[in-house]
N, C-alpha and C positions, 0 to 999 in steps of 0.2 A: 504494500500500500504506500502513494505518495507520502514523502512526509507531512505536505502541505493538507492534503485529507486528512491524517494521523493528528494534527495539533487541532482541524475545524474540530472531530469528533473530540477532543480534549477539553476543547472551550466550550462546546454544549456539556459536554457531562458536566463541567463546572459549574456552568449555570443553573442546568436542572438541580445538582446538587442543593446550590444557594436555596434556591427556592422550596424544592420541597422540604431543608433542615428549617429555615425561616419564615416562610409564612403563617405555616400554624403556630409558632410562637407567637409571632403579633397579632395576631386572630386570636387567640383562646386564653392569653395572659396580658394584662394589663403594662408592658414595657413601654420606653420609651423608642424612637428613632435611635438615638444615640446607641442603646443596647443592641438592639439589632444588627444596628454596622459593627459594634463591635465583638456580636458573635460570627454576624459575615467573616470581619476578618481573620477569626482564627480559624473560620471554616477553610477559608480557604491557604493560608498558611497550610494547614494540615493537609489539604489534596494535593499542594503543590511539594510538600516538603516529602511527603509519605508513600506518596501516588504517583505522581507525573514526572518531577526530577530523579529517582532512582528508576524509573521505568527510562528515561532517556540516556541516563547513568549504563543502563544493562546495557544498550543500544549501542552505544558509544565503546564499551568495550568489547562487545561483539564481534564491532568490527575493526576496532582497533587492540588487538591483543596485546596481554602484558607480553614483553620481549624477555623478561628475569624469567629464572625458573620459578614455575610456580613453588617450589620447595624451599624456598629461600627467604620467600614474601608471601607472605600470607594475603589472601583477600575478603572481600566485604562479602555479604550477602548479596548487592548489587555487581562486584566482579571488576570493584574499585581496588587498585592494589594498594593494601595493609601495612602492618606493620613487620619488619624483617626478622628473622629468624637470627638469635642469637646467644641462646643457651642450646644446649640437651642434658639426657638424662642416661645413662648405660645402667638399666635395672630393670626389676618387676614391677608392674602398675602398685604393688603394695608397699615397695622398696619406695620406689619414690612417693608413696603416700606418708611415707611414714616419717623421712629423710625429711622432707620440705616443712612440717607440723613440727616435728624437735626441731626447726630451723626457727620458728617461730612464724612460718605462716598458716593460713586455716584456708579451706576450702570454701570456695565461693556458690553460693546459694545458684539453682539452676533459675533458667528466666522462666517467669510463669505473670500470672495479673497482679498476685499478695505480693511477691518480689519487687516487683516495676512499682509497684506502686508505694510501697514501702520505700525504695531507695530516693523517690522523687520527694517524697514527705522528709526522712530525715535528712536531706543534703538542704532542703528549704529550712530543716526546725533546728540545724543544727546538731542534731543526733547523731549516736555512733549503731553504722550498721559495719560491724567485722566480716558479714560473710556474703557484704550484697553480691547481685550479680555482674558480669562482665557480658559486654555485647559479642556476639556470637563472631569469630573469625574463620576460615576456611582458608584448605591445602588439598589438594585434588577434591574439591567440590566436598569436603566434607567436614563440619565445626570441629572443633577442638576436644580432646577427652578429658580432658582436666583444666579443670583452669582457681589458682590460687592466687591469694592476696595476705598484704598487710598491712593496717589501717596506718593513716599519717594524719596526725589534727583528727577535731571533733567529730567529723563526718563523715560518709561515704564519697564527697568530693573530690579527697585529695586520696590517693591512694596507690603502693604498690604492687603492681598482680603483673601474674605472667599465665600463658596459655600452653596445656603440651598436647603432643598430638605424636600418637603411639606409630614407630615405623616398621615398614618390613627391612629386614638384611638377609644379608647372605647367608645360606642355610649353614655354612662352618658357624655360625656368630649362635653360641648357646646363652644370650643374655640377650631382654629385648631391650632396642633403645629409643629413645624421643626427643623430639625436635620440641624450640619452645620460642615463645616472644616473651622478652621482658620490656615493661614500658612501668614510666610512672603518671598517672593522673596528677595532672597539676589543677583539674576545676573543670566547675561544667560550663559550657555552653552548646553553642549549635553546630555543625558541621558548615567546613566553607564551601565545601562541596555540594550538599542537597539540603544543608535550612535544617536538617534533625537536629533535637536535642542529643549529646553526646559529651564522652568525657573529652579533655583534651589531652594531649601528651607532651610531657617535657621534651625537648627537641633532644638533649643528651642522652641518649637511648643507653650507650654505654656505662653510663653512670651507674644505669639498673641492674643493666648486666653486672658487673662487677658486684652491687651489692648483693642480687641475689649469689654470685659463687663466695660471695666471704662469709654468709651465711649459713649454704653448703657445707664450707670446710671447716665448719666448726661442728659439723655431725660424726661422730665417731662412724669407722667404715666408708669414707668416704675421702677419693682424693680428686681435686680440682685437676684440668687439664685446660688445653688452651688449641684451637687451630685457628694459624693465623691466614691473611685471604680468605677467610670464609667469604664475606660476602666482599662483591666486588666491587658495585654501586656504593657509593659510601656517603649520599648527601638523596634526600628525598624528600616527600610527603606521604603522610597515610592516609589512608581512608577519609578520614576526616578534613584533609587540606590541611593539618600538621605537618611544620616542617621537622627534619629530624638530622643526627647524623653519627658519622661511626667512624670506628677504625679496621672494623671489617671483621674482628676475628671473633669467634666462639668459644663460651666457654663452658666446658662440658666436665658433670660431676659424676665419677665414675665408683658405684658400687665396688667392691671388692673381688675381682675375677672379671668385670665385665668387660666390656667393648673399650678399650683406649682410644685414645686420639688418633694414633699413626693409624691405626687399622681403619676407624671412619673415614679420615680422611684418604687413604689410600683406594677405597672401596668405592667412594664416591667418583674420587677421581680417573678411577679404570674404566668406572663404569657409563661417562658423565661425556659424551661428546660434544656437547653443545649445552649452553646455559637456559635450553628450553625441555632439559627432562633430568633424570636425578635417580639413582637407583634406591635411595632411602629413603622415600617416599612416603606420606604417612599409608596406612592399608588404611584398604577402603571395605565400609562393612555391608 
């Protein structure tokens, strides 16, 4: 379909929308004009923020695909590329449950209505939520399998979490491993990209890194490693139209027997012709 068809049909849906959310308002309840326009316009803020700009967001990456490997960068639900991959993990889903909690962080609540809506109230009332939720990120099309934090200040605003996403390897590799984003929430506002409400992220992404591995290595059974050139892009935006940046490398906490560095990185690198596929890939379920 034309694009120029694609946006008329846009701008009626939006109008019908207006109308049939407002009319019967001013019909059956005694408001002013003033109210009106001013539930108009969050009406429409929300179609365009929710609706129409991540539907043209899809659009746009469709046809302009990310060039990184998708393993490296994680994307949005829209197919907006995310935030970079710059931890892992070489253990059992229980290993690293357990490792990351004696670390002193907790697990973050999944997204649900009581979640979202809890975390929108106390980031407004000031409250501590330890275990709100984190927006959903994707690596070969599919969310993250853990994802943790640890609260900074009174609220769920300010905060640091990281997401992991379990991989396949190579069938000698008897320990499984995972790939992760560490970021920190500096505050909420909106996305520069589509108008969403969203957390934002400190641009020193490495900073996070780093504190999540000094955190790590204060878990008994557990020694830090380091591959450097991980990522190659080293200055970007995510998801959000945050900017960020790096040194590139990764840093990876290795249970006792598990996957080293040299071996990740070798494995990848054998396996890895081109920075548009990746053999550690998270599995997909």
């Amino acid at each position: 379909m034309p694009m120029s068809h694609r946006l008329r049909r846009w701008c009626a849906g939006l109008f019908i929308f207006w109308l049939i959310g407002l009319i019967p308002i001013y019909v059956l309840f005694d408001v002013t004009t003033t109210v009106v326009y001013g539930l108009g316009a969050a009406m429409v803020y929300a179609f365009l923020a929710y609706i129409v700009l991540p539907y043209f967001w899809k659009v746009h990456e469709r046809k302009h695909p990310n060039v990184l490997s998708a393993q490296k960068r994680t994307l949005t639900a829209q197919g907006i590329p995310g935030d970079p991959i710059n931890v892992g993990f070489s253990g059992s889903e229980g290993e690293l449950q357990s490792a990351i909690k004696t670390a002193g962080w907790v697990e973050a609540d999944p997204i649900t209505w009581g979640s979202s809506k809890k975390i929108v109230l106390d980031s407004l009332d000031h409250r501590a939520y330890a275990n709100a939720p984190v927006s959903d990120l994707f690596i070969n099309g599919r969310k993250q399998d853990l994802a943790f934090e640890q609260a900074f200040g009174p609220d769920p605003s300010k905060r640091h979490h990281v997401r992991f996403w379990k991989c396949d390897q190579p069938s000698d590799y008897e320990c499984d491993f995972w790939i992760g984003s560490a970021t920190f929430d500096k505050g909420v506002g909106v996305s520069h990209l589509t108008g969403q409400v969203t957390h934002h992220i400190d641009a020193d992404i490495d900073k996070e890194r780093d504190k999540l591995g000094s955190d790590f290595a204060k878990v008994p059974g557990l020694t830090i490693q380091w591959i450097d050139g991980f990522q190659t892009v080293l200055t970007g935006k995510n998801g959000g139209g945050d900017p960020y940046f790096t040194d590139g490398r990764l840093c990876l906490a290795v249970v006792d027997g598990g996957v080293d560095s040299s071996q990740v990185d070798a494995a990848w690198n054998s396996s890895v012709p081109s920075e548009t596929s990746a053999s550690l890939g998270p599995t997909r379920k």
